[in-house]
C-alpha positions, -999 to 999 in steps of 0.1 A, spaced: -805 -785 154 -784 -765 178 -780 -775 213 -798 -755 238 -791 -768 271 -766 -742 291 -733 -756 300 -735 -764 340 -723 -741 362 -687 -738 372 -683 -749 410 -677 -716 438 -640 -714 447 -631 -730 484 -620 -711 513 -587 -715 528 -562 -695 552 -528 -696 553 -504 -679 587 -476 -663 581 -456 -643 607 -489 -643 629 -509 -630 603 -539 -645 588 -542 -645 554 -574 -656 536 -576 -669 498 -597 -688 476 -593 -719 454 -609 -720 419 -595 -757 416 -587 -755 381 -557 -778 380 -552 -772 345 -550 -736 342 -516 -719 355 -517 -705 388 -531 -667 396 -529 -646 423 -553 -615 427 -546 -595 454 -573 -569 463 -572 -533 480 -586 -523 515 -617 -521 509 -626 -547 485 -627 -585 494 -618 -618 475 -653 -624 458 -647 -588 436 -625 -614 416 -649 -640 408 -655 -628 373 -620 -630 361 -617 -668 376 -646 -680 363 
């Protein structure tokens, strides 16, 4: 018999800013220590949380 029960659900990113040269920056952390780091950079009109699909 196969198992059935969904795999739980991967834990939402946390917010975090970082200031450089006086300007704000905002980014969010997937905290998957063992995957290699990646940086998704999004246009004007978009906002961090168009990415989620492509770190979950």
């Amino acid at each position: 018999m196969t198992d059935t029960h969904p795999a739980p659900p991967m834990p939402g990113p946390t917010s975090h800013s970082f200031v450089s040269q006086r300007l704000r920056l905002h980014y969010v952390d997937w905290g998957n220590q063992g995957a290699p780091p990646l940086v998704l950079v999004h246009g004007g009109r978009d906002h961090c949380r168009n990415w989620d699909w492509v770190a979950q």
